[in-house]
Structure formats: structure tokens, C-alpha cells
C-alpha positions in Angstrom: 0.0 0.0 0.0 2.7 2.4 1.1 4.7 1.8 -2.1 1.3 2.6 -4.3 1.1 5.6 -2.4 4.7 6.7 -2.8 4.2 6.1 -6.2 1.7 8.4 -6.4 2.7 10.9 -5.1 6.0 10.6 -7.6 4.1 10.5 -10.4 2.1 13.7 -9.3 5.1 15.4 -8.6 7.1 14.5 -11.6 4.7 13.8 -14.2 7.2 14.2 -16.6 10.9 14.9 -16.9 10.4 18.6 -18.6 7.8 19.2 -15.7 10.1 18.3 -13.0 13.0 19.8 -13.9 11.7 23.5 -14.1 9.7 22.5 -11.0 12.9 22.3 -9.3 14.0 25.5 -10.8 11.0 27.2 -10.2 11.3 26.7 -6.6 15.0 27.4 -6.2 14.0 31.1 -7.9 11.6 31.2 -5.2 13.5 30.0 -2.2 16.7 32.6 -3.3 13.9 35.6 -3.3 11.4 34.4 0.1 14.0 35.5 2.4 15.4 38.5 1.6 12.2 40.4 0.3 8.8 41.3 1.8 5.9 43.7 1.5 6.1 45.3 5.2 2.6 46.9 5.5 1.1 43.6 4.7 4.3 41.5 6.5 3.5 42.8 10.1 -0.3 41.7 10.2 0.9 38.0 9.8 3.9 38.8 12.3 1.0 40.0 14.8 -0.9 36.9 14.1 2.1 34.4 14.6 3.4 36.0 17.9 0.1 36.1 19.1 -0.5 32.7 18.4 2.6 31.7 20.1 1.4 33.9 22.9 -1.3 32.1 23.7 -4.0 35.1 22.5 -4.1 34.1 19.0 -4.2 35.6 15.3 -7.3 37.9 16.2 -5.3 39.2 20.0 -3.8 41.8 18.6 -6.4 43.4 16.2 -3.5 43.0 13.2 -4.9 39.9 11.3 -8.2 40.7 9.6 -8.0 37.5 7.4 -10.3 34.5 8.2 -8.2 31.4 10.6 -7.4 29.2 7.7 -3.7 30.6 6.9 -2.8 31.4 10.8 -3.5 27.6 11.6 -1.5 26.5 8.3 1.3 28.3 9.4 1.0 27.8 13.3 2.7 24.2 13.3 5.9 25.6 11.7 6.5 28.9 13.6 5.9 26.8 16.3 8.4 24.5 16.0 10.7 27.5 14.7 10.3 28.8 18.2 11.7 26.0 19.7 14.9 26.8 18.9 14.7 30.7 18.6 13.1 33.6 20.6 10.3 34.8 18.6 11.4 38.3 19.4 13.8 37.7 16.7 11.4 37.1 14.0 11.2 40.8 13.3 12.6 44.5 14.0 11.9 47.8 14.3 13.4 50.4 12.4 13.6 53.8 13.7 14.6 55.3 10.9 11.7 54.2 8.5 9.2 56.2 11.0 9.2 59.2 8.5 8.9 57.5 5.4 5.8 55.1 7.0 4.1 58.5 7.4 4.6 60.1 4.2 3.2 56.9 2.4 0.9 55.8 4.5 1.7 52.1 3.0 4.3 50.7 5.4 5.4 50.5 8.8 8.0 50.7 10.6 9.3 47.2 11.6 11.0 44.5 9.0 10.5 40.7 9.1 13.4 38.7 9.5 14.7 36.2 7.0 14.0 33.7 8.7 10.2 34.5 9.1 9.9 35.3 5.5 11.0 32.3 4.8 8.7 29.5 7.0 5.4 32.1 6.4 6.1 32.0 2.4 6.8 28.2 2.0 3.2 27.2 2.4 2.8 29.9 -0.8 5.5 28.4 -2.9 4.6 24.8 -2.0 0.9 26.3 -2.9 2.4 27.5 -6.2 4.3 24.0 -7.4 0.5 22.4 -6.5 -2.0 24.6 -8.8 1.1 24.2 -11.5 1.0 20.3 -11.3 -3.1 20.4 -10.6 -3.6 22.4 -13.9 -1.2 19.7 -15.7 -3.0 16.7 -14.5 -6.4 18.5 -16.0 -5.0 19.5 -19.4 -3.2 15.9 -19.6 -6.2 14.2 -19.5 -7.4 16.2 -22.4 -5.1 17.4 -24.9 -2.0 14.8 -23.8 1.4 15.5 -22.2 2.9 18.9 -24.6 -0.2 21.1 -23.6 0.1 20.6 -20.4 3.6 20.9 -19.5 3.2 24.1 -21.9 -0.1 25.0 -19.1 2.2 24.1 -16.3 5.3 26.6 -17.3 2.8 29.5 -18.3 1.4 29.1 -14.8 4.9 28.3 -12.4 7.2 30.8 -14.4 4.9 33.1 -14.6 6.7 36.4 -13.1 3.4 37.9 -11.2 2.9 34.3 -9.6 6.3 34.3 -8.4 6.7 38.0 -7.0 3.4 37.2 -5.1 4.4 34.3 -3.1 7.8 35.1 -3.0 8.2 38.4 -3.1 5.2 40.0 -1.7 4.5 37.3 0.3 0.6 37.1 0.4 -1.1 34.0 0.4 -4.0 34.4 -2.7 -2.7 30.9 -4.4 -3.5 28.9 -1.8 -7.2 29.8 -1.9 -7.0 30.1 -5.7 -5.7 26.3 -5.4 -9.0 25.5 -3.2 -11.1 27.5 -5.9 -9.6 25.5 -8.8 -9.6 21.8 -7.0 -13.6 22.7 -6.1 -14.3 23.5 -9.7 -12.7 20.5 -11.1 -14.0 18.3 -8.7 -17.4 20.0 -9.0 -17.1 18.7 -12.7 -16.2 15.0 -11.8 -19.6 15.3 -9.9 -17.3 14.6 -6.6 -20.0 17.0 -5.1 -18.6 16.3 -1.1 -14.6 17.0 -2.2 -15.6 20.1 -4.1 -18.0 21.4 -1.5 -14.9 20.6 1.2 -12.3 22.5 -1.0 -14.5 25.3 -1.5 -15.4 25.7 2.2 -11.6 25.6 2.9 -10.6 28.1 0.6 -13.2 30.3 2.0 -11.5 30.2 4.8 -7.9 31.5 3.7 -10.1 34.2 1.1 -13.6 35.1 1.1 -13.8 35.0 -2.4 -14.3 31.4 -3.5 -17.8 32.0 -1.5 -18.5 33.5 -4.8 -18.1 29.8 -6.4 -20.1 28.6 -3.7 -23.0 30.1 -4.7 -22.3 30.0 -8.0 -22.1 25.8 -7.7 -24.6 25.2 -5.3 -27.2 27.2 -7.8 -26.0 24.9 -10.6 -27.5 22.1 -8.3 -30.6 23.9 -7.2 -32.1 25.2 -10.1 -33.1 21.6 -12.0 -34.9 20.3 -8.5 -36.8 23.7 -8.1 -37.8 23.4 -12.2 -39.0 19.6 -11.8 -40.8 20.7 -8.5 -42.4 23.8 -10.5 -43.7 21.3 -13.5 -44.8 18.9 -11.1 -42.2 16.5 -12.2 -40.2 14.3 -9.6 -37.4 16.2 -8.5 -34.2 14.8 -9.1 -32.0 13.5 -7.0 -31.4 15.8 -4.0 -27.5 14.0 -3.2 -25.7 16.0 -5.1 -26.6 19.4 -3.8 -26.8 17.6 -0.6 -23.2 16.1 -0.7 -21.9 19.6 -2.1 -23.5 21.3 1.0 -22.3 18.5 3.6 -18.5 19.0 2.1 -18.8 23.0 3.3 -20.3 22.3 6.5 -17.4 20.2 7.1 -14.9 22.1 6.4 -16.3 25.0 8.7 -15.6 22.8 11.4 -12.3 24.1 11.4 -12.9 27.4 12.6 -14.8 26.3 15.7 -11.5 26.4 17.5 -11.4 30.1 16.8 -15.2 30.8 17.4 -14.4 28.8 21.2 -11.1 30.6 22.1 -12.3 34.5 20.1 -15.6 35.5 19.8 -14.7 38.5 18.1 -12.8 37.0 15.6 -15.7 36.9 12.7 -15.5 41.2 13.4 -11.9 41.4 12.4 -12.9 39.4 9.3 -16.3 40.9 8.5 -14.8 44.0 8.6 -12.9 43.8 5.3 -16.1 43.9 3.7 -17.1 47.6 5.1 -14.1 49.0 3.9 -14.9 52.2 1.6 -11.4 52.7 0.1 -11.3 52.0 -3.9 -9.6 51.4 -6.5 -7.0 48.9 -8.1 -7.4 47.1 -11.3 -11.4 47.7 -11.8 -14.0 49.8 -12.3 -12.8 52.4 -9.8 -9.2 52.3 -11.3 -9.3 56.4 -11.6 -9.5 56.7 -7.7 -6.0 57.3 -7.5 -5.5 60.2 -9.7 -9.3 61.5 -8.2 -7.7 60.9 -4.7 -4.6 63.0 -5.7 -6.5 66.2 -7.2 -8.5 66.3 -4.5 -6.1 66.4 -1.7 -6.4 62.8 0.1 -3.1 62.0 0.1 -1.3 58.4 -1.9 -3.4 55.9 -0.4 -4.4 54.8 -3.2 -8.2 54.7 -2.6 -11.2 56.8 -2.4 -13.5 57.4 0.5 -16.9 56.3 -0.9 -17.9 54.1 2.0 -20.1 51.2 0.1 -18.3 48.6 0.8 -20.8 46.4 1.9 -23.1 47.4 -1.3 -20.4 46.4 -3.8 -20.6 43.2 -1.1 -24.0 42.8 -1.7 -23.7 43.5 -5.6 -21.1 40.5 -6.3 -23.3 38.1 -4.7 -26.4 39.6 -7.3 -24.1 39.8 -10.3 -22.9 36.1 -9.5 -26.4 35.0 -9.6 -26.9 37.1 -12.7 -23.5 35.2 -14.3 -24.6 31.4 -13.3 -28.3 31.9 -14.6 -27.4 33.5 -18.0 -24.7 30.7 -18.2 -27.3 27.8 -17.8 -29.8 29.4 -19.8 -27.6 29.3 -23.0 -25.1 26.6 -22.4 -24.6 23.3 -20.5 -22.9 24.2 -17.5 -20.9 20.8 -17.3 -19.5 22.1 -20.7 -19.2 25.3 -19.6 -18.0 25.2 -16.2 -14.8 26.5 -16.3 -16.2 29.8 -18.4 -18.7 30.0 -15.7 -16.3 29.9 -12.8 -14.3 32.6 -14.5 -16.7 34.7 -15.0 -18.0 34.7 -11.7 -14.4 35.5 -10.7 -14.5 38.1 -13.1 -17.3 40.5 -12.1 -15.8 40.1 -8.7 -12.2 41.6 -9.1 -14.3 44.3 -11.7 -16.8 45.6 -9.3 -15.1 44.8 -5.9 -14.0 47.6 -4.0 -10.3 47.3 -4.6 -8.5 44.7 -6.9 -5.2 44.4 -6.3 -2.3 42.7 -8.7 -2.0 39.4 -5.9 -5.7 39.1 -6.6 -5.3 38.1 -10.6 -3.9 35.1 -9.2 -7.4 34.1 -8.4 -8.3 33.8 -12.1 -5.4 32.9 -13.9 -5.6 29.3 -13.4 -8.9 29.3 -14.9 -7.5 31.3 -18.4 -4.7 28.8 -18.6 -6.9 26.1 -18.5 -9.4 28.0 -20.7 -6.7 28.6 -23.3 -5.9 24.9 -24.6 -9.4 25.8 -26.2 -9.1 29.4 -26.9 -5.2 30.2 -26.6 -6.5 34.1 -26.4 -6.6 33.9 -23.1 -2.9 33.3 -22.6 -2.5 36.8 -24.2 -4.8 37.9 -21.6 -2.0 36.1 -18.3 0.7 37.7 -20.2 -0.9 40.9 -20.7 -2.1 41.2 -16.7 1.0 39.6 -15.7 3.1 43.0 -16.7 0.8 45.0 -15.8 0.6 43.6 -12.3 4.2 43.9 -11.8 3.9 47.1 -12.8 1.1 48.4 -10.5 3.0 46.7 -7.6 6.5 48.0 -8.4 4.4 51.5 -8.8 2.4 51.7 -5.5 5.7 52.8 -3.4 8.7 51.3 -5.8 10.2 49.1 -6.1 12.8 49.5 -3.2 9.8 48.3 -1.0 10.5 44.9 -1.1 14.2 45.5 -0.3 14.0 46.1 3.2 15.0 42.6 5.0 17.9 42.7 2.8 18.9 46.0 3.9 18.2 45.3 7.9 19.8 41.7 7.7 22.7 41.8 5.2 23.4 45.8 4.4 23.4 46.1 1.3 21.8 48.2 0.6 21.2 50.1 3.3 17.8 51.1 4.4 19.0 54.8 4.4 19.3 54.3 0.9 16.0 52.2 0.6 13.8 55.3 2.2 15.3 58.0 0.0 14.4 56.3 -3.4 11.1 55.5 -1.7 10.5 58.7 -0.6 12.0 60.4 -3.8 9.8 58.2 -6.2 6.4 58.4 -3.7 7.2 62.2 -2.8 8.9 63.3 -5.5 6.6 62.3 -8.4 3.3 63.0 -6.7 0.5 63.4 -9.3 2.5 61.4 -12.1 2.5 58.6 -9.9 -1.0 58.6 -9.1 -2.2 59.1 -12.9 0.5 56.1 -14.0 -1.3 53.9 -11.6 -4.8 54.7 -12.8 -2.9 54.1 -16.4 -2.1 50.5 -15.2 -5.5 50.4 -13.4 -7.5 51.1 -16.7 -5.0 48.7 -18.5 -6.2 45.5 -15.8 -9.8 46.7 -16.0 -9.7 46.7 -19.8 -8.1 43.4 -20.1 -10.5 41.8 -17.3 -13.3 43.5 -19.1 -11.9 41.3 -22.4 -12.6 38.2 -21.0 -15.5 38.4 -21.2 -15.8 39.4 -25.2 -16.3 37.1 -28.0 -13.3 36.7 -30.2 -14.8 38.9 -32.8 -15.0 41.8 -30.3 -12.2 40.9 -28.2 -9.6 44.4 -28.7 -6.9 42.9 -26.4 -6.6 40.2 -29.0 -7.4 42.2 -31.9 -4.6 44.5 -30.8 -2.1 41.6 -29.8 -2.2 40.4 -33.5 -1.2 43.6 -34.4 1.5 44.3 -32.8 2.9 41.0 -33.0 1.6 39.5 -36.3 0.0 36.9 -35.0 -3.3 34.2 -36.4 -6.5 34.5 -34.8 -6.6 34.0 -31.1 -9.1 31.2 -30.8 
């Protein structure tokens, strides 16, 4: 049994020789980067939550951590072990000297992760990364045969924005993109408990695969409501049944959190109030609106409908799933579906960030074997991404463990070209991010086009002289 198992688990991991070798490589790119890089505005939220945990008060003690359980309690078992053999006081530092420059942005703090602490909080992200790449293999394998899908696998795992995310910036999207995708494939090998399970999980790293939720469970519903309207038997109720039992269960890992915090569902829920927009969607002229008017480089607007735009991705993915099984069969169509439910979300949420593309592009690689457009549409967001990252404060941002930890260079150094690029270009900054934001709204927007109408693809050919895109 064990040797079947082992087996397994080789031939997932090295499906073929191609795959395996720039699996190896991937990860060594990633490894070099975890350490020495991080994003400290967002860095110090999961420093609160892993000191707290190791405290005793947990993720939601120190009013840092606004994301749901799942990732703390991923994470837990290895900075716990960590800490067996290092003071946790060591996992981070404050810097004095970045005081002025945390309150000229508004983006950063203060304190720098350490190395080490980069590097055990990001390997669950780059271990997440190596999984959607191999999951997305296995699917196009089974369809198109072993080139397509180590040519799937390499778009995905090399891809630069995947990379920077988990290894640079250091946030945790893929794994609940991972959940997302897993759910919808199971979904469509009718493993109704497994996808309801994955879903319910990755609900609890994200909120947004509660999107697919409702997307999938109203793809069950809607044939047993029509049989009960036409007086017809209604089919079988198991598979909504099954879906619904696989979410329950996997809620039954936050009753830990619901015992020990009671408060913790605030913290979370409160991300969903939040009247700040912009990004790559709809709202992506709130920076340069922000700037005329005074507000500073936040980076978002102070509209405070939050919980309408809440209320209008739940209506729009309603909208989405109905219009999908009116006109097609959804087991045909359920990778469309999914992607477009993902789509109306990161266009009308309140603010789409670059990490949050990671959500969909699982979905367009898998989409492209049958309408290779859609790789122009990865590449496209990919650069832009980067950009609107490396744009938001520069790119000396992500510099600063290397700075505190090795010297080179020095943070003195990192907070003038911060503060010379954030400072000094004021109102060209702003309307170069509304740029990029228009660019990721347009090409999220494309999706959504038929070929004929698609102008991301119309202008890709071009430019570069290419066929048709589908």
C-alpha cells in the first residue's frame, strides 16, 4: 500500500521529466527571493498573528490579522516549531529610521520581518504555487495529452506575477486560488462532497471562493426547483446535498477560533465595510481623483459602500450562473462560468489588487488549450501587475529585510528612493497607476468578449503578427 502511495505521489510530482526539472528550478527562484524580500505593510499583520498565536491570545489578540483562521493555523505548526529553537522576538525589527517614510506613504510600517520569518510564512505559498502548476497539468493531460500541459504548467509556475506574489510580496491568494480551482474540477467530476470541502476551505484562507459557492450550489438547485415547478419528480437531492455536507465540514475548522475568540468573525467581516477603492477595476481612476482632491497616496477613495459592492457581487454572481445555464450546459461550460463569476468580482469589488489576478489565472490557462487568447490575456495582466505593484511605493519596498539583515543596501538608501519616487513624483504617480488600473480593467473586461469583439486580442495580433486568437 505504502509503495502505491509513494508512487503516487512521484508521479504527481514528476509527471514528466520537462515538468520536473523546471519544477525544481521554479522553486530554487523562489526559495533565493522568500528571504530576503517582503511587502512590510502587509508582512507585520501576519507577524502580529504568529506572535500572538505563540502567545497564547491568538491571530485575532492583537487586532492585526483581519483575514479568516485558515492561513494562521496552516502556518502555526511551523512557527511553532521555529520557536523551539529561537526567541520569537527575533522574528522581526523595528526600524527607527523608516518612521518618516511610514508616514509620508501611509503604506508601510515601521518594523521589518526577518529572514527567517519570511521564509517558513512563504513556503506554504510556494509549496501552494508547485500544486496549482501540477493540478492544472494533471487536468490538461487528461485532455489534450502530455505537450499542452507541461506548456499549461510553465505559463502558470514561471509566470513572473505568480512568483513576485508568493515570494516576493508574500501574500497567500494561491492557496485559496488552489482550493477554488480543486472545487471546480472536482465540481465537474460530480465529486459533489470533495468540491463542497475545498470550497469551504478556501473560504477560509479568502472570502472570495464563497462566490463559487454560490455559483455551484445554484447549478444544483435550479433543475430540482424546475421539476418541483412542472410537477415533475425532482431529481435527486445527493448532489446538492453532498456539495453542501462537504462545506459544513470544512467549517468545522474554525470552531477552534469561534471557542477561544468570539470577536474574531468582526476582524474578518470588517474587510467587507471598507470604503477605500480602486485597483485594477472599475474604480481604477481613484487614485489620480484621490490625488486632485487632496487625500493624500493611499491609493483609494473614500466612498464608503463597501458592503453594497458586497452585496452587488453576490447579485451579479447569480446574474453570471443563470445566464450561463440558460444558454449553455454548465458541465461544458464550467470552467467559463467559474471565470466569469471571478470576473465580475475583481471588476466591481472595492479594490483589486495585482495578488488578486492570481485568483483567475488558473482558470484562463486552462481555458486557453481551447481558446489560446486567453494566454495573451495572463501575459498581458502579468506585466501589468508587476507594474502596478512596483508602482504603488517602488520598487525598493520589497528590499528592506535585505537592507536590515545583510546591508546592502542600506535602508538609508531604501527610504530615499522611496520617498524620492512616492514624494517626489506626486501626481505622475497617481495618474501612471490609474494608467495601469484602466490597462487591468480593460483586459479583465476582455474576457468576457467574443473573439470577434475581443480588442486585447485584436490588438495583440497587431502588434505582434500573430493568427486569430481562438
Amino acid at each position: 500500500m505504502w509503495r502505491d502511495i509513494l508512487g503516487g505521489i512521484r508521479r504527481f510530482l514528476a509527471p514528466s521529466p520537462r515538468v520536473f526539472h523546471f519544477l525544481l528550478i521554479g522553486l530554487l527562484v523562489r526559495m533565493l527571493l522568500a528571504p530576503w524580500t517582503s511587502y512590510p505593510y502587509d508582512a507585520y499583520p501576519f507577524y502580529g498573528a504568529v506572535v500572538g498565536s505563540l502567545a497564547g491570545t491568538g491571530p485575532y489578540g492583537n487586532v492585526l490579522f483581519t483575514y479568516p483562521p485558515l492561513f494562521s493555523a496552516i502556518s502555526y505548526p511551523s512557527f511553532w516549531t521555529i520557536a523551539q529553537f529561537m526567541d520569537p522576538a527575533s522574528f522581526g525589527t523595528f526600524v527607527p529610521s523608516m518612521i518618516d517614510i511610514s508616514r509620508a506613504t501611509g503604506m508601510t510600517v515601521p518594523f521589518i520581518t526577518s529572514p527567517v520569518f519570511n521564509t517558513v510564512l512563504k513556503l506554504p505559498l510556494l509549496i501552494g504555487d508547485a500544486l496549482v502548476g501540477l493540478t492544472i497539468y494533471r487536468s490538461v493531460n487528461g485532455r489534450l495529452g502530455g505537450a499542452s500541459a507541461e506548456k499549461a504548467f510553465l505559463v502558470w509556475f514561471l509566470n513572473p506575477l505568480v512568483i513576485f506574489v508568493s515570494s516576493v510580496h508574500g501574500q497567500f491568494d494561491v492557496l485559496a486560488a488552489y482550493c477554488a480551482l480543486v472545487g471546480v474540477l472536482s465540481f465537474g467530476d460530480r465529486r459533489f462532497l470533495m468540491s463542497g470541502a475545498v470550497l469551504g476551505l478556501g473560504v477560509l484562507l479568502k472570502l472570495f471562493p464563497a462566490y463559487l459557492v454560490i455559483s455551484l450550489g445554484l447549478v444544483l438547485l435550479v433543475p430540482i426547483a424546475k421539476g418541483l415547478r412542472e410537477g415533475r419528480k425532482a431529481g435527486s437531492l445527493r448532489p446538492l446535498a453532498s456539495f453542501l455536507a462537504g462545506g459544513a465540514m470544512s467549517l468545522l475548522t474554525v470552531l477552534p477560533f469561534l471557542i477561544s475568540s468570539s470577536s474574531f468573525l468582526e476582524y474578518i467581516l470588517r474587510r467587507g465595510t471598507y470604503s477605500s477603492v480602486g485597483g485594477m477595476n472599475i474604480w481604477f481612476i481613484s487614485p489620480l481623483l484621490s490625488k486632485i482632491g487632496g487625500e493624500g497616496g493611499s491609493g483609494g477613495g473614500a466612498i464608503p459602500f463597501g458592503t453594497a459592492l458586497l452585496v452587488l457581487g453576490f447579485a451579479l454572481t447569480i446574474a453570471v450562473t443563470l445566464l450561463v445555464m440558460r444558454k449553455h450546459l454548465v458541465k461544458e461550460r464550467l470552467l467559463a462560468c467559474s471565470a466569469a463569476v471571478l470576473l465580475v468580482v475583481l471588476l466591481t469589488q472595492s479594490v483589486t489588487n495585482p495578488q488578486h489576478l492570481i485568483w483567475l489565472f488558473p482558470f484562463l490557462v486552462l481555458m486557453s488549450c481551447e481558446s489560446p487568447r486567453m494566454l495573451t490575456k495572463v501575459y498581458a495582466l502579468t506585466v501589468l501587475g508587476l507594474l502596478y505593484l512596483l508602482c504603488l511605493q517602488s520598487g525598493f519596498m520589497f528590499l528592506y529585510p535585505l537592507a536590515e539583515y545583510v546591508g546592502w543596501p542600506s535602508v538609508s538608501f531604501l527610504n530615499q528612493g522611496v520617498e524620492a519616487f512616492f514624494i517626489g513624483t506626486g501626481l505622475q504617480r497617481a495618474a501612471l497607476l490609474s494608467l495601469l488600473g484602466a490597462g487591468g480593467f480593460l483586459t479583465l473586461l476582455s474576457v468576457l468578449l467574443p473573439s470577434r469583439l475581443d480588442y486585447i486580442e485584436v490588438a495583440a495580433r497587431r502588434i505582434f503578427g500573430r493568427g486569430d486568437g481562438d
